[in-house]
C-alpha positions as CSV (number, residue, x, y, z in Angstrom):
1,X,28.2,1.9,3.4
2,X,25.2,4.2,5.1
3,X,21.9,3.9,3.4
4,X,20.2,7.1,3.9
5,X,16.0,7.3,3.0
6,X,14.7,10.8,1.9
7,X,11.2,11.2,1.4
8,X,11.1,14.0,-2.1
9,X,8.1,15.6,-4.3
10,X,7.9,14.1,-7.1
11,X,9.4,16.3,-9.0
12,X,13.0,15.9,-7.3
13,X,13.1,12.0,-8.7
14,X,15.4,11.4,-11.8
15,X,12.9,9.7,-13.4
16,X,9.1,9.0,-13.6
17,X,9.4,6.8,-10.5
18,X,8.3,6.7,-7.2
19,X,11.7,5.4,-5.5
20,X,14.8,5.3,-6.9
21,X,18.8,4.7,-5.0
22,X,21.8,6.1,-5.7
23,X,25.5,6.9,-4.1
24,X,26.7,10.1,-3.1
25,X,30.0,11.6,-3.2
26,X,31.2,9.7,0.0
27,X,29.6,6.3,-1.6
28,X,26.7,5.9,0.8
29,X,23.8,5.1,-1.3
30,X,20.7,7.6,-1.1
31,X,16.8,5.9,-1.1
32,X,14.7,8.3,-2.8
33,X,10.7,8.1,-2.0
34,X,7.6,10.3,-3.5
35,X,6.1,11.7,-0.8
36,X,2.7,9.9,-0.7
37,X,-0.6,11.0,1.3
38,X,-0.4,7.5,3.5
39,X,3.1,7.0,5.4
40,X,2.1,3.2,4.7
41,X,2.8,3.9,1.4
42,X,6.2,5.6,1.9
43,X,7.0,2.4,3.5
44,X,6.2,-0.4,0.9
45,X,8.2,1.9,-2.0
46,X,11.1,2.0,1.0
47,X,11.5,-1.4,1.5
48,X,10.5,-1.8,-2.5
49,X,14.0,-0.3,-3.1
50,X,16.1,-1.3,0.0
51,X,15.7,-4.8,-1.4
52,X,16.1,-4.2,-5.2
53,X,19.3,-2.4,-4.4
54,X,20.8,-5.3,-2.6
55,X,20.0,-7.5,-5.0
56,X,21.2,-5.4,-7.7
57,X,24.3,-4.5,-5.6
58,X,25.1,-8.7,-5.2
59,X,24.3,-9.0,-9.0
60,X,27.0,-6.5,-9.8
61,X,24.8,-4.2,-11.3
62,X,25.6,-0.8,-12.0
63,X,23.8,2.4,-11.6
64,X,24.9,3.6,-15.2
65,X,23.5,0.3,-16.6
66,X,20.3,1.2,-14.3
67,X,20.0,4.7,-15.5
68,X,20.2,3.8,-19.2
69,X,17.6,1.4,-19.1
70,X,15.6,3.7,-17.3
71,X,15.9,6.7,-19.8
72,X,15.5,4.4,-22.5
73,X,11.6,3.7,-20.7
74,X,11.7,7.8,-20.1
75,X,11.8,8.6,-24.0
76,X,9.2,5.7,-24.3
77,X,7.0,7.5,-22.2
78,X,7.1,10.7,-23.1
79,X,6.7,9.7,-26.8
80,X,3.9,7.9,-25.8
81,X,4.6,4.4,-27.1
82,X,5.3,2.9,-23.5
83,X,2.5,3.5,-20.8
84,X,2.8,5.3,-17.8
85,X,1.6,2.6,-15.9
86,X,4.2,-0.3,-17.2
87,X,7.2,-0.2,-15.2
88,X,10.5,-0.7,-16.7
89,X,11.8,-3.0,-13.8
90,X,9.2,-5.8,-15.2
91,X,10.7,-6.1,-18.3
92,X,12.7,-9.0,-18.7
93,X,15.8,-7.0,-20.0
94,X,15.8,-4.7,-17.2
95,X,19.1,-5.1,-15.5
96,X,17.5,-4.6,-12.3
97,X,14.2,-7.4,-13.1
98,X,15.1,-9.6,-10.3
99,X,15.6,-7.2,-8.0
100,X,12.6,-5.4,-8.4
101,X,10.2,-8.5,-8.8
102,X,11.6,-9.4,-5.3
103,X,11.3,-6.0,-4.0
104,X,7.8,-5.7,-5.0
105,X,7.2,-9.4,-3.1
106,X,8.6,-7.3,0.0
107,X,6.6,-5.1,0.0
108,X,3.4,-7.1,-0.4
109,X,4.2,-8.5,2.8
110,X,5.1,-5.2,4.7
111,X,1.7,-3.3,3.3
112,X,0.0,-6.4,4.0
113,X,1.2,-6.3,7.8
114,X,0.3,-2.6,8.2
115,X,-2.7,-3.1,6.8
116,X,-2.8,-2.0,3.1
117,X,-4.5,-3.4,0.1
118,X,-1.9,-4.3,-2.4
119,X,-4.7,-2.9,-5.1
120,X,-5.5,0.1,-3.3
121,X,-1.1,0.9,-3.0
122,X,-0.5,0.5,-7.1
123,X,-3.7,2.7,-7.6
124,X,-2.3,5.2,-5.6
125,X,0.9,5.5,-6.6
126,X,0.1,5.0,-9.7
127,X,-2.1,8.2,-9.4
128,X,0.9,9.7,-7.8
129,X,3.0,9.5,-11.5
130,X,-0.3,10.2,-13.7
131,X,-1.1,13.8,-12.0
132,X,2.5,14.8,-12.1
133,X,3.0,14.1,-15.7
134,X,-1.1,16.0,-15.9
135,X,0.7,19.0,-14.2
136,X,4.2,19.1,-16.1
């Protein structure tokens, strides 16, 4: 299996995410990023979802089971009873939880090494979600 990265606009993800993985049609999985203004950035959400896909992938995890949890948080944002700020892979009955808790501890470490406050990262790509959803 090839892991390819792309680096997309925002408004080429799936979902109301910043990163997101996927296989294509000859099963090599495809690492989605939002384009950020800091490269930095682009790196922590990289290895963010490099590591939540092979934990998910050892799990046994699905994408369909992935995707359906994540529309589920779609229709809770977009009705407005879920925040755009809460992410679905904290919640405990998110098939992919353990994967992204450790992915997130990844990419402390990275953004730490290059540099980055981990403060200064959510806030930005937090932003990143907020002015998309301002604009659409």
């Amino acid at each position: 299996m090839n892991i390819i990265i792309k680096i997309v606009e925002q408004k080429e993800q799936k979902f109301l995410t910043q990163g997101d993985w996927r296989p294509d049609e000859h099963g090599d999985m495809i690492i989605t990023i939002t384009k950020c203004p800091d490269w930095r950035h682009e790196a922590g959400i990289a290895v963010h979802e490099l590591v939540e896909l092979y934990i998910s992938k050892n799990l046994g995890i699905t994408i369909e089971q992935c995707d359906e949890f994540d529309a589920m948080y779609e229709e809770g944002y977009r009705s407005g009873k879920i925040p755009l700020n809460k992410e679905p892979g904290y919640d405990k009955k998110c098939p992919y939880f353990l994967g992204h808790v450790w992915g997130d501890r990844f990419s402390f470490v990275l953004l730490w090494l290059l540099g980055v406050k981990w403060k200064d990262y959510v806030r930005e790509t937090d932003k990143l979600i907020e002015d998309f959803v301002k604009l659409n």
